[in-house]
Rosetta silent file (secondary structure, phi, psi, omega in degrees, C-alpha in Angstrom):
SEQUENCE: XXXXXXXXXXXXXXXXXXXXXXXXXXXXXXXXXXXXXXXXXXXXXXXXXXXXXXXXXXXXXXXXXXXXXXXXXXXXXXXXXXXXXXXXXXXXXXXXXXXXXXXXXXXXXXXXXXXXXXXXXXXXXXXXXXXXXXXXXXXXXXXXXXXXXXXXXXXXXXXXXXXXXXXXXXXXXXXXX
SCORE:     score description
SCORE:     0.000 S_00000001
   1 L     0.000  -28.161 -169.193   16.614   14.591  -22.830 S_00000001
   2 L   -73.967  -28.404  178.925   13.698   12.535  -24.018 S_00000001
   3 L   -62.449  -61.796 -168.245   11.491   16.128  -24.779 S_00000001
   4 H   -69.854  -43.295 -165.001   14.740   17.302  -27.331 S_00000001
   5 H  -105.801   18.976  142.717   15.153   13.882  -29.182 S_00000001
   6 H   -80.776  -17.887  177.267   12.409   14.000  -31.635 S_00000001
   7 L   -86.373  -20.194 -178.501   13.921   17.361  -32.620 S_00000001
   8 L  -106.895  133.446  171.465   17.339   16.116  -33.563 S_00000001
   9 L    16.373  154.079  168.014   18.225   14.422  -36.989 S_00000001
  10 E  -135.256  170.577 -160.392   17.583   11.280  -37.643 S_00000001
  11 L  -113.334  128.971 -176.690   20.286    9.081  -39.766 S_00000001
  12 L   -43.180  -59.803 -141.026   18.965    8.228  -43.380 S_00000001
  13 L   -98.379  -50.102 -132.456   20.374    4.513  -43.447 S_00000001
  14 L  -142.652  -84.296  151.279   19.499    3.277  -39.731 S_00000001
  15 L   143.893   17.990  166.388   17.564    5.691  -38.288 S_00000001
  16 L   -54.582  123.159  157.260   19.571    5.924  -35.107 S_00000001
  17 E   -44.351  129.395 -164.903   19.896    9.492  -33.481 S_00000001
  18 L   -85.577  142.194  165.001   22.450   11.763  -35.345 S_00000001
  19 E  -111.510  158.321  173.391   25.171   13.345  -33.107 S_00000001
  20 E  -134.074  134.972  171.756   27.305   16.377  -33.836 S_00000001
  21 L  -125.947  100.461 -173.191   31.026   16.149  -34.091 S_00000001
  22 L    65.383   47.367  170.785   33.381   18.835  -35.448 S_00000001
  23 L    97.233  -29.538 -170.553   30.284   20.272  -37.403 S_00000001
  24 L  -114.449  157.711 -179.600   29.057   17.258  -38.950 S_00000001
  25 E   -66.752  122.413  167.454   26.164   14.963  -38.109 S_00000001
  26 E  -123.711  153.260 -173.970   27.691   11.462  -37.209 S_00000001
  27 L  -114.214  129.432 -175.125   25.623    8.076  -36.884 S_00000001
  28 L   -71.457  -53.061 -172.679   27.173    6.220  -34.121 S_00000001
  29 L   -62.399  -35.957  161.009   25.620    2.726  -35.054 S_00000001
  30 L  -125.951   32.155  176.249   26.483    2.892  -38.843 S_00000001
  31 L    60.811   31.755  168.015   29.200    5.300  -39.180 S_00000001
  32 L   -60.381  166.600  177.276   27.451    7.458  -41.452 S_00000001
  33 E  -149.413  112.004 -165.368   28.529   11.040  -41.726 S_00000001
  34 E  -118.899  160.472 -171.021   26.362   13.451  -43.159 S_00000001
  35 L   -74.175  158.769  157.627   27.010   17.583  -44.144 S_00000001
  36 L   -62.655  127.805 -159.062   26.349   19.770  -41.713 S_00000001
  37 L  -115.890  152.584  156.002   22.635   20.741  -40.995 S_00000001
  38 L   -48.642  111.080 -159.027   21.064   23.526  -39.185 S_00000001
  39 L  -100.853  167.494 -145.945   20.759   21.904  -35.550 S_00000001
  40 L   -91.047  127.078  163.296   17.130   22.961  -33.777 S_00000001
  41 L   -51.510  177.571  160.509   17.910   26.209  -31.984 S_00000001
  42 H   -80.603   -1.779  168.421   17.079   26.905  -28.171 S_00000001
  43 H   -84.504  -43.846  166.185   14.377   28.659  -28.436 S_00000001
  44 H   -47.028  -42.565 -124.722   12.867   25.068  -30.568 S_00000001
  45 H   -95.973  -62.216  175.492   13.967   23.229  -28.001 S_00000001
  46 H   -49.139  -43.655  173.028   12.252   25.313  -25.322 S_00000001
  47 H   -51.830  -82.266  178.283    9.475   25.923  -27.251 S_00000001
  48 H   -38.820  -51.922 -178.151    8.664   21.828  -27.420 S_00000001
  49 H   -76.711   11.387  177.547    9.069   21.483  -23.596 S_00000001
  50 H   -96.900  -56.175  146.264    7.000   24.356  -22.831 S_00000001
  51 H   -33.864  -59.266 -159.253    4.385   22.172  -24.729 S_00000001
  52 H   -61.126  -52.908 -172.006    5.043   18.716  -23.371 S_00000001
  53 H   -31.125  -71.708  175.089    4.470   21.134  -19.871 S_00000001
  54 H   -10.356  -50.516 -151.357    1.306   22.473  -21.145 S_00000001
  55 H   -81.328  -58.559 -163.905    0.051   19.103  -22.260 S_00000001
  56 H   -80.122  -18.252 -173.706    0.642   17.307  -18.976 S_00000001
  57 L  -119.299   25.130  177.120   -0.412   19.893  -16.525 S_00000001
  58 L   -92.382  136.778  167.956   -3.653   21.409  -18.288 S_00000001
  59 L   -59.520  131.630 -173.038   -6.593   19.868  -16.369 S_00000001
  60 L   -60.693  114.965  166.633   -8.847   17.468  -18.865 S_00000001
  61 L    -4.755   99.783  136.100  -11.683   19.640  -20.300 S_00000001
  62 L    -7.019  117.818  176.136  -15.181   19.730  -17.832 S_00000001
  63 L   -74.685  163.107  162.073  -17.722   17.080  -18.813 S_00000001
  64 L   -95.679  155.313 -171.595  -21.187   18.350  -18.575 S_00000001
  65 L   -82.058 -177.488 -163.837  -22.505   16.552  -15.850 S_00000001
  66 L  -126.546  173.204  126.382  -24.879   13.656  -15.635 S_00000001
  67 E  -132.068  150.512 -155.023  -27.013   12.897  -13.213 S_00000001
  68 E  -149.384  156.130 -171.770  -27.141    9.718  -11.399 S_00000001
  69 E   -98.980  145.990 -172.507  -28.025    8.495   -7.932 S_00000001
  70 L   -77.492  175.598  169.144  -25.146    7.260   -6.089 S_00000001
  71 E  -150.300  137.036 -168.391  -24.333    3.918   -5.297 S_00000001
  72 L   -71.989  143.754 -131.987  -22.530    2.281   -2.554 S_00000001
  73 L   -88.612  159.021  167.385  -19.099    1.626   -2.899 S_00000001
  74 L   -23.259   69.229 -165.131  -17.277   -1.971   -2.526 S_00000001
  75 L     2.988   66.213  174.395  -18.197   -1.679    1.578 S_00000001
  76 L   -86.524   21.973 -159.195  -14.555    0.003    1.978 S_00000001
  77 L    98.149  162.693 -154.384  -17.150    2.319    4.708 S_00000001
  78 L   -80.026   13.918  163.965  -19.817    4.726    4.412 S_00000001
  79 L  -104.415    4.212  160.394  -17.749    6.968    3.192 S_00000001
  80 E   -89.443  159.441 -179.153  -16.804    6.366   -0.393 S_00000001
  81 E  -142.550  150.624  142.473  -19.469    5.862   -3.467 S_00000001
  82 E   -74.162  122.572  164.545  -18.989    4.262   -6.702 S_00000001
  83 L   -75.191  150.461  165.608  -20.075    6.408   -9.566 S_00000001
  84 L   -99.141   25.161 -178.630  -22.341    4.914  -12.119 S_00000001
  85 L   -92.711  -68.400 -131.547  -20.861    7.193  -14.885 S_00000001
  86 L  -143.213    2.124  143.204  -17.398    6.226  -14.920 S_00000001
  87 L   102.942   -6.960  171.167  -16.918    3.579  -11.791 S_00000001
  88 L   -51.484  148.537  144.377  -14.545    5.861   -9.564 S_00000001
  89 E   -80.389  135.833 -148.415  -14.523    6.042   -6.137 S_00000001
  90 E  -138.958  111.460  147.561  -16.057    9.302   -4.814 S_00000001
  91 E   -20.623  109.339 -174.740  -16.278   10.840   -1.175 S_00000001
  92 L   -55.135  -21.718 -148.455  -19.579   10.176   -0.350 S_00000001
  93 L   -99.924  -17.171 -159.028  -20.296   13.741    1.271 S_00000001
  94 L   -98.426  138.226 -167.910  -19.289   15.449   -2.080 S_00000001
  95 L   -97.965  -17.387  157.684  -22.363   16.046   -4.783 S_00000001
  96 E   -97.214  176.374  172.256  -20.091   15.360   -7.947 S_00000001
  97 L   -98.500  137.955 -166.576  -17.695   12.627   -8.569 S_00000001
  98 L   -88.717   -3.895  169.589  -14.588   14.298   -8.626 S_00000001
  99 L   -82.973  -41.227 -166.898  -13.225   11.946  -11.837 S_00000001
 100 L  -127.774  -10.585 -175.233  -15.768   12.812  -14.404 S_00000001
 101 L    74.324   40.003 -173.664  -18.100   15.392  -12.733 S_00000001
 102 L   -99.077  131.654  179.412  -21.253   13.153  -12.975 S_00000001
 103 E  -119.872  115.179  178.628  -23.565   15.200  -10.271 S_00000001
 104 E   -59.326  169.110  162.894  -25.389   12.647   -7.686 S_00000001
 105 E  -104.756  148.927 -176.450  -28.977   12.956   -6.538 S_00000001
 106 L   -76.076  126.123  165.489  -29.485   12.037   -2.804 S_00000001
 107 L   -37.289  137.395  139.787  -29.247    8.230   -2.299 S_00000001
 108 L   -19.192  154.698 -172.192  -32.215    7.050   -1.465 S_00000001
 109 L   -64.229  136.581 -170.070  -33.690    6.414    1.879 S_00000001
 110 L  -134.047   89.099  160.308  -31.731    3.712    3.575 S_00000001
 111 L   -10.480   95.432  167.413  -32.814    2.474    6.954 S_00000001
 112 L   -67.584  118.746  163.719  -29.959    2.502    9.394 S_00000001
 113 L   -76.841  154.200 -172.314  -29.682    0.260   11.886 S_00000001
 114 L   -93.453  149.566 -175.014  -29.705    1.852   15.400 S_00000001
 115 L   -51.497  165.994   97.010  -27.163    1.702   18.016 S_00000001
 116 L   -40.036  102.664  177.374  -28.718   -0.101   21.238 S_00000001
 117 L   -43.904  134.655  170.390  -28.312    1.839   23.660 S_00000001
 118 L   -91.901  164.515 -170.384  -26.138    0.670   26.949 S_00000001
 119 L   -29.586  119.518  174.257  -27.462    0.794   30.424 S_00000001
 120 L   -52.386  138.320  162.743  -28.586    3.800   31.074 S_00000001
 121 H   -79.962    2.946  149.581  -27.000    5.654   33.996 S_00000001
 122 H   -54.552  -36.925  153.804  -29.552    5.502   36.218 S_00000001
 123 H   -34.183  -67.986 -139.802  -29.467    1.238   36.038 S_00000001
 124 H   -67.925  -30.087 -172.953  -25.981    1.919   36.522 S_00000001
 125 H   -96.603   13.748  169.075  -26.186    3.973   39.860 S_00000001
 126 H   -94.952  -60.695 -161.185  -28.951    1.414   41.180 S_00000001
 127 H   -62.798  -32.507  170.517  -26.461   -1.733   40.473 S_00000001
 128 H   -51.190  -46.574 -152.048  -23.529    0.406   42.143 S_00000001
 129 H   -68.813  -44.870 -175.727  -25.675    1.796   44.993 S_00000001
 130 H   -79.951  -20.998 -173.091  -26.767   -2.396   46.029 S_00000001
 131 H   -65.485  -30.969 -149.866  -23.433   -3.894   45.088 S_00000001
 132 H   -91.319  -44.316  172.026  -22.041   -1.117   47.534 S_00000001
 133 H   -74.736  -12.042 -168.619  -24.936   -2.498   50.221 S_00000001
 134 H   -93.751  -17.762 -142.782  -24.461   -6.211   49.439 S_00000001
 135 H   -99.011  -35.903 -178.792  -20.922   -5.293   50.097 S_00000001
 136 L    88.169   43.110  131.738  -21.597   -3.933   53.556 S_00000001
 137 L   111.227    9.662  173.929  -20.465   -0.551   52.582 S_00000001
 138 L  -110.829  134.554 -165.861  -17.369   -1.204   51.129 S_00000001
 139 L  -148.848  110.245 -170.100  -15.800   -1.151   47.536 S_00000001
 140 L   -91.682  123.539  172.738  -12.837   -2.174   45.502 S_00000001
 141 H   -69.280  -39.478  178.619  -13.332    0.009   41.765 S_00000001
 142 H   -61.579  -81.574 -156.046  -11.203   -2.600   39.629 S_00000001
 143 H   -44.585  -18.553 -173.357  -12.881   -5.595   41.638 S_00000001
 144 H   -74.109  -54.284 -168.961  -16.814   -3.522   41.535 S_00000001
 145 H   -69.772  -15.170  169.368  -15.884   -2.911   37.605 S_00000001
 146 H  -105.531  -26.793  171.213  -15.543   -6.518   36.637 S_00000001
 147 H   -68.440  -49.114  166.816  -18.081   -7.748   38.699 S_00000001
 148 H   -52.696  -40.190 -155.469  -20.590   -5.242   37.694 S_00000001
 149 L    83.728    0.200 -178.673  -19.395   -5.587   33.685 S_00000001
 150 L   -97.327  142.335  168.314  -19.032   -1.636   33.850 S_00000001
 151 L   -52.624  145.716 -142.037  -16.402    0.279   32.710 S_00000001
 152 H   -95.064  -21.768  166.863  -14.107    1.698   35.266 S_00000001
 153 H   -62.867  -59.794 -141.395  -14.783    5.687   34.076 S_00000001
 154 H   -77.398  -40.008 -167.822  -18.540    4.748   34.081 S_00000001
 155 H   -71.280  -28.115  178.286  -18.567    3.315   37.578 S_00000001
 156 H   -74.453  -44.927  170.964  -16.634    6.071   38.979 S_00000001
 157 H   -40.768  -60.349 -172.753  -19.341    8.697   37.632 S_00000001
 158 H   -61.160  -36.382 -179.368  -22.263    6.793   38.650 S_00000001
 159 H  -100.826    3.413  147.901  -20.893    6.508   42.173 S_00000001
 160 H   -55.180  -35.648  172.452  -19.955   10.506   42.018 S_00000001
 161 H   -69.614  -28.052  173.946  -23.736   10.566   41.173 S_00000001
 162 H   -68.481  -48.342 -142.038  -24.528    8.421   44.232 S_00000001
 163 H   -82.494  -31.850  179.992  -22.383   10.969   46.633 S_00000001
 164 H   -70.138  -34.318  165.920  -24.311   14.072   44.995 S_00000001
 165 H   -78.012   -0.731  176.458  -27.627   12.799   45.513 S_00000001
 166 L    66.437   29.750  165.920  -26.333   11.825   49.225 S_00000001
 167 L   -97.683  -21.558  156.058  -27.637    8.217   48.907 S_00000001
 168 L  -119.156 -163.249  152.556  -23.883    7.606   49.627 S_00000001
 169 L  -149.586  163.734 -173.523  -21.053    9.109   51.440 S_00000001
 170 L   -93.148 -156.200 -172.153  -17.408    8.383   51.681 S_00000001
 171 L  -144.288  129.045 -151.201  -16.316    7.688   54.973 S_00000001
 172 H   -91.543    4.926  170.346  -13.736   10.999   56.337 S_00000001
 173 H  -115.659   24.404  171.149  -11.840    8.500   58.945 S_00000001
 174 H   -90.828    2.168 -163.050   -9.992    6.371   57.033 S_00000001
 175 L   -97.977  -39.638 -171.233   -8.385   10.107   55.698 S_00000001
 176 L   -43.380  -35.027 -167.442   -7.659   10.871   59.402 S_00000001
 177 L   -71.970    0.000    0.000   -5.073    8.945   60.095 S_00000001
């Protein structure tokens, strides 16, 4: 309703939206009455809200772009940028800023630091292979995996790696029984 009531009358003395009743323009708020007027057809009507559409769903004109090096964004993670055109946040992986179309230049070199690597699995199937000899040849996997500090997937590999190289074996006659 809000599109249609700039198109209908507006009443001379108040300026209150005009209504029509038996033909004639009536002012609710100061009883005015006015002759009958030509009221905006449906096609006006249509016409204005095919505009307001227009207006709201046409995409804002293409800037020409800028170029600017990016810069990182309030640390939400390395995957947002700040633009320095217009201050949006922008998917880092993307070469414009998707608010104003400012087109980055690759960021500058930025040292990463590198993971540290964890125990290699070879460490890991030497600390299995003696815990398994200090043990006398015997092995609880929860009780091995906290004792060791190794995860219980990792320990189980590492001593699949011991059985393939044959440095261990399991022993078939507790299966027998």
């Amino acid at each position: 309703m809000s599109d249609v009531a700039h198109l209908l009358p507006k009443c001379p003395r108040c300026g209150y939206g005009l209504r029509m009743v038996r033909g004639y323009w009536w002012c609710d708020v100061c009883k005015a009455s006015l002759a009958p007027q030509k009221p905006p057809s449906v096609r006006e009507i249509l016409k204005a809200a095919g505009d307001t559409l227009k207006r709201l769903f046409t995409p804002p004109p293409q800037r020409r772009p800028t170029f600017a090096t990016s810069v990182p964004a309030v640390e939400r993670g390395p995957t947002v940028a700040r633009c320095p055109a217009c201050g949006s946040l922008t998917p880092r992986d993307l070469p414009t800023c998707v608010h104003c179309g400012t087109r980055f230049r690759p960021p500058t070199e930025v040292t990463r630091p590198r993971a540290v690597p964890t125990i290699q699995p070879v460490r890991h199937d030497e600390m299995v292979y003696r815990y398994i000899v200090e043990n006398g040849g015997e092995i609880s996997l929860s009780r091995a995996s906290v004792d060791l500090g190794i995860g219980l997937p990792e320990l189980q590999a590492s001593i699949r790696r011991l059985e393939d190289s044959g440095k261990i074996m399991r022993d078939s006659s507790r299966n027998a029984g």
